[in-house]
N, C-alpha and C positions, 0 to 999 in steps of 0.2 A: 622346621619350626613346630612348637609343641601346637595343636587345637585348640579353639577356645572352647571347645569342650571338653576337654582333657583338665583344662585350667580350672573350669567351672566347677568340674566332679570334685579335683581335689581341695578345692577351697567349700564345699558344703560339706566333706567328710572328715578334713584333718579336724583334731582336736586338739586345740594349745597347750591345754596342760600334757597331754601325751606325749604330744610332739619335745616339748622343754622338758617336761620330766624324766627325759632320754638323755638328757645332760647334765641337767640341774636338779638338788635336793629338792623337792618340793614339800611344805607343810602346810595342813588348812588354816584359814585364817578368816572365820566369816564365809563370805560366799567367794571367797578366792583361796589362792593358795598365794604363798612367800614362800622367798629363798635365798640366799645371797647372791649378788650378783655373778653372773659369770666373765664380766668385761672389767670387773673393777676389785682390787685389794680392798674386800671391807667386810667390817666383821660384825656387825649387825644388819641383818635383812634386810634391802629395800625394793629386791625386785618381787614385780606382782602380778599374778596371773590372772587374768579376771574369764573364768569358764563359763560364765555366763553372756557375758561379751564376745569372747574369742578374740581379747588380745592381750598384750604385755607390755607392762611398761617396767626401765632401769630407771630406776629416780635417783642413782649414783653417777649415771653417765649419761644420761639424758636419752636414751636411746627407747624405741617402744614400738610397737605393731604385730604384727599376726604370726602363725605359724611360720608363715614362707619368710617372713623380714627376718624374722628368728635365724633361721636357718644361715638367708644369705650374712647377717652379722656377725655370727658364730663362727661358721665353718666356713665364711666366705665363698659361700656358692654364689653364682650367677644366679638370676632368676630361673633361668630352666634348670639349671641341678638343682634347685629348692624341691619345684615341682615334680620333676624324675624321683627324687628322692621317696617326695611324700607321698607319691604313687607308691615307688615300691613299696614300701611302710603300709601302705592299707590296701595291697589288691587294686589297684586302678590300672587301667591300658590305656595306654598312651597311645594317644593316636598324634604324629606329625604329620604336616602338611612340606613339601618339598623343600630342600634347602638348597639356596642358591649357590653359584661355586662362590659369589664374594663373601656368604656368609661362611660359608666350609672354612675360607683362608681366612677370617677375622676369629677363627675362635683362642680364645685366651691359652695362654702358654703353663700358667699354670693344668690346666684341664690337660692338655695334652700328657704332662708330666704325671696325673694323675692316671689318666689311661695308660700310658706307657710302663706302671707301675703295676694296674692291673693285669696285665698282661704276661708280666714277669712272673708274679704268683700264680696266676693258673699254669701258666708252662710247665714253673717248676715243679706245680703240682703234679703235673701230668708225667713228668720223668720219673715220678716215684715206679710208673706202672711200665718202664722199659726196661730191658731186660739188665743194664748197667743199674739203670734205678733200683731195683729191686733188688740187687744184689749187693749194692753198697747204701743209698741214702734209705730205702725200706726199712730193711735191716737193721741198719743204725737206731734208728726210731722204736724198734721193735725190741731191739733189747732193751731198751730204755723203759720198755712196759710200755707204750704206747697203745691202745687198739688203734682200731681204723677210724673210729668215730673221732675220737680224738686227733690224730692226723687231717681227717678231712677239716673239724671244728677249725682247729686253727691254723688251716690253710698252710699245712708242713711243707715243705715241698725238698728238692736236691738240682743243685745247677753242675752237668756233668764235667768232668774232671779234662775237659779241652777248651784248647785258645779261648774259642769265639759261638761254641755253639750256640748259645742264650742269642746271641746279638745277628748274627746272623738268622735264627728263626724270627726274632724281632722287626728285620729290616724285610724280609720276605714276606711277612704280615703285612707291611705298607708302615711301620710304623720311623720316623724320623731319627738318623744320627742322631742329630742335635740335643733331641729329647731323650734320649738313651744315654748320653755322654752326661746332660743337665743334672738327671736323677742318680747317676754314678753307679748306676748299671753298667755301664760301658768306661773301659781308660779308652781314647785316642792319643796313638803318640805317632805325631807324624803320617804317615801313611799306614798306619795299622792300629787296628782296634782288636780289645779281646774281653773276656769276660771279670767282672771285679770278683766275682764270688764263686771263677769256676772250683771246682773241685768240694765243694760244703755242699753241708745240709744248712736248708732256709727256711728263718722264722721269720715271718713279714709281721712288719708292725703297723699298725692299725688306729687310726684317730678314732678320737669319740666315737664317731658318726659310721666308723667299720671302714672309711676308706685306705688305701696299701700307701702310707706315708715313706717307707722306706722296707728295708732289709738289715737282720742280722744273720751271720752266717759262721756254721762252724765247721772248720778245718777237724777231717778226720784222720788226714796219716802225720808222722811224728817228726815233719820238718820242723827243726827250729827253729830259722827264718821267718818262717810263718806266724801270722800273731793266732791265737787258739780261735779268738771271735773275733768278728769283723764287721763292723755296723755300714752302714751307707754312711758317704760324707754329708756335710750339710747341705740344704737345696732351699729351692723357695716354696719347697710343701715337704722337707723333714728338717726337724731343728733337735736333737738328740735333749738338748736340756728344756722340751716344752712337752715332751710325749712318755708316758709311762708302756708297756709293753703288756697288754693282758687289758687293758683297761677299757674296749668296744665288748670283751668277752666277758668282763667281769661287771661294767655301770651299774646293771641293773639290782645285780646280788649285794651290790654296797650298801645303794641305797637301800633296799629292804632289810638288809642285816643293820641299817649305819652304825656300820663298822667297813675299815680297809687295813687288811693283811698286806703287809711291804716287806717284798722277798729281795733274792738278788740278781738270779739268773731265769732265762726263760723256762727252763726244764724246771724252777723250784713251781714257778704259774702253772706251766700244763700238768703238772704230776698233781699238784694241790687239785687244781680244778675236777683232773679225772675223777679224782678221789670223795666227790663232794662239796670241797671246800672252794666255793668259786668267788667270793669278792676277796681277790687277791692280784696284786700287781705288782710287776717289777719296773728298778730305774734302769735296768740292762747295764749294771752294774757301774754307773757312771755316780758320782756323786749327788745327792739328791739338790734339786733346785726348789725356788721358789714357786718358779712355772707351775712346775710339777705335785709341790704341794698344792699349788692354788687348784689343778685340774682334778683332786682327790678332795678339795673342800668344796668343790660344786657338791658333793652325793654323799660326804660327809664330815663331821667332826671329829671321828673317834681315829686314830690310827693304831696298827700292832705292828710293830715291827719284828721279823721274825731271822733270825741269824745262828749262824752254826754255832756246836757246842765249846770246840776250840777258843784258847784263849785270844787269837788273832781276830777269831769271829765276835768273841765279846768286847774287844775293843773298836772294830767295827764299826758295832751296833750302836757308841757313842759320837759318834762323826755324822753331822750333818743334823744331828736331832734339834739341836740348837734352831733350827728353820722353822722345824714344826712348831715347838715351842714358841714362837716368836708368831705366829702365826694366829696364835690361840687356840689351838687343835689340841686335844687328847692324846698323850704319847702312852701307850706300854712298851716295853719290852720283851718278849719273850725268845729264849736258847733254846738250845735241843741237845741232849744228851751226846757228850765228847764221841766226838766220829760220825754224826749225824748230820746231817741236812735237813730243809724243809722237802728235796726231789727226794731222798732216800726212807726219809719218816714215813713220808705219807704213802711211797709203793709198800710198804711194810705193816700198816695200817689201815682199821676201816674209819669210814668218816665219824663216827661217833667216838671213837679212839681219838683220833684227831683232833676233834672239837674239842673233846674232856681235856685233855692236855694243854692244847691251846686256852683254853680258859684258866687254867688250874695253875697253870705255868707263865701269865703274864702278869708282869708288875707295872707301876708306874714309871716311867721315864726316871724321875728324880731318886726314888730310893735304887733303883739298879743301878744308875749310876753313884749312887753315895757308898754300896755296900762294896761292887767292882772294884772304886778308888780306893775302899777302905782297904782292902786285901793287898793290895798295891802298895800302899805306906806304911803296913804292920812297922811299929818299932822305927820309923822312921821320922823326928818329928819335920824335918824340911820337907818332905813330901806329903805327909801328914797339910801343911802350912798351903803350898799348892793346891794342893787336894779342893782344902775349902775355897779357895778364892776360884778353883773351876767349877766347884760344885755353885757358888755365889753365880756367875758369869750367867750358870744355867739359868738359872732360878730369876734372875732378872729379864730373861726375855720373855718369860713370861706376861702377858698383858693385863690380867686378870689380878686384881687387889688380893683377893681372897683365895685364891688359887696358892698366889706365891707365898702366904704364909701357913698355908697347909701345909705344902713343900718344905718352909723354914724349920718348922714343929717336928716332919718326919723325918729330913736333914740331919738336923741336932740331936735326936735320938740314937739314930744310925752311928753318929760320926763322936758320940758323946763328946758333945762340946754345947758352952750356953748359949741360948736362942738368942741373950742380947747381944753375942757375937756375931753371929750372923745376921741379925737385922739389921746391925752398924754396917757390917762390911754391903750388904746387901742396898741400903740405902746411900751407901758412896761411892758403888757402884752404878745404882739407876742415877744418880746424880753426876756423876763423869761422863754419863751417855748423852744426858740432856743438854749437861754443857758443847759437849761435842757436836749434837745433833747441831745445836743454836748456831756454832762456829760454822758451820758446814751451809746451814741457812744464808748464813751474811754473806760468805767467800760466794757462796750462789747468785745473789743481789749483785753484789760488785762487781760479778765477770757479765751482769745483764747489763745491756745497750741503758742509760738513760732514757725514761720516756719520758714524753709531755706531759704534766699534771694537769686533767683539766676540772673546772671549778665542778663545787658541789652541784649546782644548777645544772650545767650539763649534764653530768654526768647519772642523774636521775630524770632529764627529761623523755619521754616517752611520747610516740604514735600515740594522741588518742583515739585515730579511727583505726587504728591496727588494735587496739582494745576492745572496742565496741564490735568490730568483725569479727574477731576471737571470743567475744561473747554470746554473739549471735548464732554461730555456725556452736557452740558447744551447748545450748539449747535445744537447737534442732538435733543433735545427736540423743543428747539424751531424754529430753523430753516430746520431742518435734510430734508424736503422737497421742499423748496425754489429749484428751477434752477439759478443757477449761473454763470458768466463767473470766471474762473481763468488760470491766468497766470503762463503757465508753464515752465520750463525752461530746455534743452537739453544741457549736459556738456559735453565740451571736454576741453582737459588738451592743454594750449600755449607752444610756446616753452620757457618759464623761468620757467613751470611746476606749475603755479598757472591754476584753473577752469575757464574757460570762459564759457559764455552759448549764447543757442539761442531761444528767446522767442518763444511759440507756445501760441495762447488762447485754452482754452477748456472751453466747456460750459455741465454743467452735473449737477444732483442734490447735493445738498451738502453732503445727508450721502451715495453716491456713492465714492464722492471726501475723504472724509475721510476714509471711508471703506477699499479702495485702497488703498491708502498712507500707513496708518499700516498695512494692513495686507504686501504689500512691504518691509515694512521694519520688518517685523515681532516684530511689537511693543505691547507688552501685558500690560495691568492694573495686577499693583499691589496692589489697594486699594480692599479689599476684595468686598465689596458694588457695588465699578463702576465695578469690574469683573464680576456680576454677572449681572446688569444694562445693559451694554453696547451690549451682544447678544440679551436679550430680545430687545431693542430698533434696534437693526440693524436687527433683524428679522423680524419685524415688516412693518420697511421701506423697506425692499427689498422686501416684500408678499403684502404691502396694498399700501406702494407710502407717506405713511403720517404718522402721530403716532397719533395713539390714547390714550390721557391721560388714560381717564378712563380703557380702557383694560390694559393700563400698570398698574396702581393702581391695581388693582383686582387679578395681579402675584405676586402683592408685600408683603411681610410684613411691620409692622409698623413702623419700623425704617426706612425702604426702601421708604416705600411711604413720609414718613416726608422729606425724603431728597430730594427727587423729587420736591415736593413742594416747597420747599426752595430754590433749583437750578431755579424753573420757577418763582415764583413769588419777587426773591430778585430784589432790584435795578440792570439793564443791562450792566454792564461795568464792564472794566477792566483796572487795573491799572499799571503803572511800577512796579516792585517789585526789590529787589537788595539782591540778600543773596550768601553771601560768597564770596562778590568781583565779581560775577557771573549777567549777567541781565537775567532778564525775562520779558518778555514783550509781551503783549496781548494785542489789541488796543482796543480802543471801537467800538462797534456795527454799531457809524455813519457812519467812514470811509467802508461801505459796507460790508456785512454780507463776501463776497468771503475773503476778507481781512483778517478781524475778524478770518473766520475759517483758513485759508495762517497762521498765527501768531501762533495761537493754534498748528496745526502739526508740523511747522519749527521746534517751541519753544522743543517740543517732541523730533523730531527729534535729535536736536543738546543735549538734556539730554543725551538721547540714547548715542549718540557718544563721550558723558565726563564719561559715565559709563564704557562704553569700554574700551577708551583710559586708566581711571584708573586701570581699569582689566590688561590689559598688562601691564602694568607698576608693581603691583604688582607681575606679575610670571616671570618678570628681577629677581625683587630681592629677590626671594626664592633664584636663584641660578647662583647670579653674573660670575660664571666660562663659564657658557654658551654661546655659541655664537648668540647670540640676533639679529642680523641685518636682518632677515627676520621678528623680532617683532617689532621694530624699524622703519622696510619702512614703516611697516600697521600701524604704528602710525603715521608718515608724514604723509599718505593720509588721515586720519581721521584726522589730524589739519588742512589738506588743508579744508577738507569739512566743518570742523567746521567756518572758515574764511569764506568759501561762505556762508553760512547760516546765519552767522552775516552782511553779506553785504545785506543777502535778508531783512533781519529783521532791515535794518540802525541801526545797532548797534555797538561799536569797543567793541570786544574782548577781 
């Protein structure tokens, strides 16, 4: 088990926006930053970093809390690989205190696969430096132009060219069949096991976060039989169309260039990279997915795609772009000169070579592919006819109004044909889609079970003490340290037996004012969360004078902490509400935080006294025979107070 001082350190030292900035685009925005979600398809910003806070919220998927929740959401870490993680990230030592043997055997199967994988990679790494390694998987790399730096960077390594070596040093480490078979490192057939990738040089593939998700591997002598590359099968920590190849080694240079270079093969990434050009990644030459765009639009918008000069490679280059395009994302194109590669360009070039080229030599998506098809239907007009109704196809995935008739404009120039042509075709095309879409909607509906319809009434009625404790507890977050004035009021009964009062000011902090208040009136949370929320937060302020987000984060669990986050970073106000003929009324934040928090308690308050008043009211009528007029005064008085507290709150009753 990690320390709780190991815990402590790394929750006073991670920084949120660093920590997400490692995954996701970040842009300022005020005192936070935005970025598009990373959980959710969507194409205007809503997730929000607040680096003054130190936390996050997705207001697309409702998700939100601190560095570490980040983490475990993302990448699906446990709580301790959050923490391991965000040690290693900033220099922390991790001190654990002993692990039990039931906790050893409870740890998650994923994890194991995970180490199991790390393991794989260093070995193979380490074969480079034996005297087979050397001689075949060294080598190999080395003619490639590789240095050492680069082998080491991206964790090269050679699985040697027998049965079972890998797995057997595997099993002799202490590490598990099972999880060696799971990650497809190992075949088992029957009573024998041997290696999936003996005999290749190994490119280990790399999530986000730098963890060994799989293997690809390349066969170097000239079986047929043999497929040339060879990925790892699917697993429950590698999915070939969710992972790009280069992309833990490239994150960073994306973001800072926003731009992404999309090559085809590992060697076109490591040779780019050596050379310079590091925000570049490949799909390991599998067709591009959605996944995979989406995991290049966390860090940016722009893509280039880059493909051989051959006429094979130009047709290529148009397969799958339709994704991006539909995506909202920036396409170019850019070739390389017949017989070229992006691996062969760039050993033959320096990086400012490269760059100049690559600028000079990309185009838009839409005119590469209009001029390509036009060369293609020379003197043809049925192909010619095709042509445009592919080039149209494109053009309508685009999302963007103004985009697509930029595209229309450079299209019909290209392809000399009239723009009303294409805006016809173009418009009965987006209109076949929508129709379709629509059909696609219904047939959805009708394979759904029938639910119950339930009436208006219900279905917007509402907790309102789950309101008023969601009130309360996001006060004391945000304000609970503020010094306030509030107006107090001192009752005495006139003689027609209604409340009078007499103002006093008081000037105190806010979660002293509220503190007060309930525990006076002996007001407790029912919502399980804010019951639990609401000591930690008032302990806090009564011991340190302020709240500290991140120490509250760090008591929390992850449900706890999301709602936190949620509570601080939602839009600040508050609105009338009206349920059951009953107001509730919380003002907004303008009219003065003392105010704000006055409304919250009254509002409490006078619940309180319609739960009572109903309480009494129910044990009349268990047992009508009774003489009730001493439950009956104490309900006058409790209507009297209810009328003042509606008078505080300009409300009629």
């Amino acid at each position: 088990m990690i320390s709780r001082t190991t815990v402590d350190n790394v929750f006073e030292t991670a920084r949120v926006e660093e920590v997400i900035g490692d995954f996701v685009q970040l842009k300022k925005s005020g005192s936070n930053f935005k970025g598009l979600s990373p959980f959710s398809d969507e194409r205007s910003p809503s997730f929000m970093v607040s680096p003054v806070k130190q936390i996050w919220k997705d207001f697309s998927s409702g998700k939100g809390g601190n560095a570490v929740t980040f983490l475990m959401e993302h990448e699906h870490f446990t709580f301790p690989e959050a923490i391991k993680w965000l040690a290693n990230k900033y220099g922390i030592e991790i001190i654990e205190t002993q692990q039990t043997d039931e906790e050893k055997q409870t740890q998650d199967q994923k994890e194991s696969m995970f180490l199991v994988s790390k393991f794989a990679a260093e070995w193979m790494q380490s074969q480079l430096k034996t005297e087979m390694g050397k001689a075949i998987g060294y080598s190999y790399f080395k003619e490639r132009g590789f240095t050492d730096e680069t082998i080491q960077y991206f964790q090269l390594g050679y699985s040697p060219d027998q049965w079972s070596a890998f797995t057997d040093a595997a099993i002799k480490a202490g590490y598990q069949l099972e999880f060696l078979e799971k990650t497809g490192l190992t075949i088992v057939k029957e009573q024998k096991q041997f290696d999936r990738f003996k005999g290749r040089v190994m490119f280990p593939i790399r999530s986000l976060s730098g963890r060994v998700l799989g293997f690809g591997g390349r066969i170097l002598t000239n079986e047929k039989k043999a497929a040339k590359y060879l990925n790892s099968p699917q697993s429950d920590i590698y999915d070939k169309s969710k992972v790009l190849y280069g992309i833990y080694e490239a994150k960073q240079s994306i973001a800072k260039e926003d731009l992404c270079y999309l090559v085809e093969g590992y060697t076109d990434v490591i040779q780019l990279h050596q050379a310079g050009v590091k925000n570049v990644v490949s799909s390991s030459g599998t067709a591009l997915t959605k996944e995979q765009i989406r995991l290049i639009q966390r860090l940016t918008k722009n893509i280039t795609v880059l493909y051989d000069g051959d006429a094979a490679g130009m047709r290529a280059a148009i397969r799958g772009i339709d994704l991006i395009l539909e995506a909202g994302l920036n396409v170019r194109i850019c070739t390389f000169p017949e017989g070229e590669d992006p691996d062969s360009f760039a050993k033959a070039h320096t990086q400012t070579e490269i760059e100049d080229f690559l600028k000079a030599n990309s185009v838009d998506f839409i005119s590469f592919k209009s001029n390509l098809l036009k060369q293609e239907a020379a003197g043809d007009p049925i192909k010619k006819a095709e042509m445009i109704r592919d080039i149209v196809q494109s053009i309508a995935k685009v999302p963007d109004d103004i985009s697509r008739e930029i595209y229309v404009r450079e299209s019909a120039a290209i392809l000399d044909i009239g723009e009303d042509v294409l805006f016809s075709s173009l418009a009965q095309n987006r209109n076949a889609g929508i129709t379709e879409q629509r059909k696609k909607e219904r047939r959805d509906q009708q394979s759904q079970p029938l639910k119950k319809v339930e009436s208006a009434e219900a279905a917007v009625k509402v907790d309102r003490r789950s309101v008023l404790e969601h009130a309360i507890i996001k006060i004391l977050l945000l304000y609970g340290d503020k010094v306030e004035d509030f107006q107090e009021e001192f009752l005495q009964e006139s003689e027609d037996g209604e409340l009078v009062v007499e103002p006093v000011k008081v000037t105190m902090p806010v979660y002293e004012k509220v503190y007060l208040d309930l525990q006076n009136d002996e007001i407790e949370f029912s919502n399980t969360i804010f019951k639990t929320l609401y000591p930690k937060i008032v302990d806090l302020l009564l011991m340190q004078g302020k709240v500290d987000l991140n120490h509250v984060m760090s008591t929390l669990n992850e449900h706890e902490a999301r709602l936190v986050a949620d509570l601080v970073m939602q839009e600040d106000k508050y609105q009338l509400h009206k349920w059951d003929g009953k107001m509730i009324f919380v003002k907004s934040k303008d009219e003065t935080v003392s105010t704000y928090t006055m409304d919250a308690i009254l509002n409490f308050r006078r619940l309180m006294i319609e739960e009572k008043i109903k309480a009494l009211f129910e044990s009349i009528s268990k047992d009508p025979a009774v003489d009730n007029t001493d439950v009956l005064s104490t309900v006058r008085d409790y209507n009297k107070l209810s009328r003042y507290l509606g008078r505080r709150l300009n409300r009629v009753v």
